[in-house]
C-alpha positions as CSV (number, residue, x, y, z in Angstrom):
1,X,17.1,-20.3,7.2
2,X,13.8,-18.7,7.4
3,X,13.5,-17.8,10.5
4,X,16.8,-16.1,10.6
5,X,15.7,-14.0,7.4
6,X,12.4,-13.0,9.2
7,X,14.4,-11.9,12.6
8,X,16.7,-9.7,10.5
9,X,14.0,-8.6,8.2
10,X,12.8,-7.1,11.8
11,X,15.2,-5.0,12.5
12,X,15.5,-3.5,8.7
13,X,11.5,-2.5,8.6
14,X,12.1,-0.8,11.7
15,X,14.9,1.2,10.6
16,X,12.5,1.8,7.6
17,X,10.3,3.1,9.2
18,X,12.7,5.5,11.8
19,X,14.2,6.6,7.8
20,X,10.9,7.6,6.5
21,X,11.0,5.2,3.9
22,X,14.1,6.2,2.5
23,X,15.9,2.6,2.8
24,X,15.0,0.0,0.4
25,X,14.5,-3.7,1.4
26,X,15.5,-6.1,-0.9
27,X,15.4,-10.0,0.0
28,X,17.4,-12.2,-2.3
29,X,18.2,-16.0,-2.7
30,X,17.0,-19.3,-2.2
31,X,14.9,-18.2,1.1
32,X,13.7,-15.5,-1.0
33,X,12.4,-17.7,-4.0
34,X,10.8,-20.1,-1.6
35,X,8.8,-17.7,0.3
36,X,7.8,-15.3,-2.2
37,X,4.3,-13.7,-1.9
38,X,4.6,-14.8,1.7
39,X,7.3,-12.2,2.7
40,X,5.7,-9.4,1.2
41,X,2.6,-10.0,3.2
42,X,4.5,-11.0,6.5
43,X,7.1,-7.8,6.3
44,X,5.0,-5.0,4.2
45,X,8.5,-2.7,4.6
46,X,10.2,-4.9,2.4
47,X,10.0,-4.0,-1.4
48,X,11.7,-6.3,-3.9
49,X,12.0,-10.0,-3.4
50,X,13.7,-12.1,-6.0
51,X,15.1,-15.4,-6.4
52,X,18.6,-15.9,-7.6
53,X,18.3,-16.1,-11.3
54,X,17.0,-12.4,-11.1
55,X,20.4,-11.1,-9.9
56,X,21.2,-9.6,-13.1
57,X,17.8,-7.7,-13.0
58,X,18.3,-5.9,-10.0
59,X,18.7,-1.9,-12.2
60,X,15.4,-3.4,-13.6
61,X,13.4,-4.0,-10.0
62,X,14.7,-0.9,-8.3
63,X,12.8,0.7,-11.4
64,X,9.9,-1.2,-11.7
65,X,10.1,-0.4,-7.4
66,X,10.4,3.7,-7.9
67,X,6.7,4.3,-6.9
68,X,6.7,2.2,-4.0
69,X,5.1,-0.5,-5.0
70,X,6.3,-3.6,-3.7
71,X,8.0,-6.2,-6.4
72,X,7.9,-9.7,-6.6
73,X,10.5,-11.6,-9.0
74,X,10.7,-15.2,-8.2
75,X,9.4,-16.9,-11.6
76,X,11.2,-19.7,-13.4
77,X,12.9,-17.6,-16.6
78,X,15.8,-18.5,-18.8
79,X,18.8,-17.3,-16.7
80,X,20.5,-14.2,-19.7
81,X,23.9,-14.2,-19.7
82,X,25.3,-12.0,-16.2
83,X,26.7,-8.7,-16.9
84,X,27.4,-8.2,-13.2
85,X,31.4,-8.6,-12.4
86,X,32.4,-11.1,-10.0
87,X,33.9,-9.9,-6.7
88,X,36.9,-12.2,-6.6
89,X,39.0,-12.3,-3.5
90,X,42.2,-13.9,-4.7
91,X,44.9,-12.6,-7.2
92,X,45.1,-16.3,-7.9
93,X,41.9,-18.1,-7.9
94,X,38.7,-17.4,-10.1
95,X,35.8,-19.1,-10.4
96,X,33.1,-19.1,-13.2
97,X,29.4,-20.2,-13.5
98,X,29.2,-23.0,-16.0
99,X,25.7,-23.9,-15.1
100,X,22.8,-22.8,-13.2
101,X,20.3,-25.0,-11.3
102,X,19.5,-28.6,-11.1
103,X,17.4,-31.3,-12.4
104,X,18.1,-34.1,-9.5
105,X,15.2,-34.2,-6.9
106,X,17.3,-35.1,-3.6
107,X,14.8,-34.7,-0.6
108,X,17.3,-32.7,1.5
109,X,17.8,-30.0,-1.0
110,X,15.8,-27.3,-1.9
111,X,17.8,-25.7,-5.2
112,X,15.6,-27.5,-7.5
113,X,12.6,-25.5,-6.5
114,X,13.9,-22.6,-5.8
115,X,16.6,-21.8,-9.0
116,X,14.9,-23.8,-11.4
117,X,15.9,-26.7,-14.1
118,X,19.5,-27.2,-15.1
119,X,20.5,-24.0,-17.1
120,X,24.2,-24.4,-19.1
121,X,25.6,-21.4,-20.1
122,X,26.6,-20.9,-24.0
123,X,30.3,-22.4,-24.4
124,X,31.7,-19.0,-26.1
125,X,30.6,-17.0,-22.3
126,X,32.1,-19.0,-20.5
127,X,35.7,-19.0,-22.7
128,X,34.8,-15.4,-22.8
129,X,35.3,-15.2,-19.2
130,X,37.8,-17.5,-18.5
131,X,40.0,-15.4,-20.9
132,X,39.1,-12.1,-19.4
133,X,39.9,-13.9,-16.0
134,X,43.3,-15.2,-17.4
135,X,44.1,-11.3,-19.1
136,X,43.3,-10.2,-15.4
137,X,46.3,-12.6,-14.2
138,X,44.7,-14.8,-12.5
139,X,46.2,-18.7,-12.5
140,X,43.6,-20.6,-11.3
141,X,39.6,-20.8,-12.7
142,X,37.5,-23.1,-10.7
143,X,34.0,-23.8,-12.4
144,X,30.9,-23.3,-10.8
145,X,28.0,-24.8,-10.7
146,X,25.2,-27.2,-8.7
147,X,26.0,-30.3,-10.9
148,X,28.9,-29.5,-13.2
149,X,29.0,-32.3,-14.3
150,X,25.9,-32.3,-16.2
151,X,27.0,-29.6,-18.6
């Protein structure tokens, strides 16, 4: 998976650069988290990296990102309740985060290190959303989550 972000990263610095600058770089995820300091220093074009429990920050990078100077976010923090909607493809299905990382230690996986301890999310957002999916019309809610079933 690295290597494939790297190889497109290549690409997107040199359009960068053709744009003046005027194209942001953003690398998110579990590559992201892993790597870290790393692709800052390997791809200077790129400006914010940040793991997948930052998603919900992003307004908050792109600001702390408006002088140019690059932005790391991949630290272990408490995962705040996600204001960002959902893009659901079905009219039917819908599916909702009940918990966010994991606490197991399996050596083919890297989720532990890169989105941090098991994280549940308070009982009253997650009714929250499952009735704002249901008022939507939607039939179906599927929940979400590395481990469910440690909630």
């Amino acid at each position: 998976a690295e290597n494939k972000v790297y190889s497109a990263l290549g690409s997107q610095a040199k359009r960068k650069r053709q744009h003046m600058g005027d194209l942001k770089i953003i690398v998110a995820g579990c590559v992201a988290q892993q790597e870290g300091q790393q692709l800052l220093r390997r791809v200077p074009e790129v400006d914010i990296v940040m793991g997948p429990q930052h998603a919900n920050r992003i307004s908050q990078l792109l600001e702390q990102n408006r002088d140019g100077e690059q932005v790391l976010a991949t630290e272990n923090i408490y995962i705040e309740e996600d204001i960002t909607v959902p893009k659901r493809d079905s009219d039917i299905s819908a599916w909702v985060n009940v918990i966010y990382g994991c606490n197991e230690k399996c050596t083919y996986c890297v989720v532990p290190n890169v989105r941090g301890h098991e994280q549940s999310r308070l009982p009253e957002n997650i009714k929250g959303e499952m009735q704002m999916v249901a008022d939507l019309g939607f039939k179906e809610v599927t929940l979400l989550g590395q481990n469910v079933d440690a909630y």
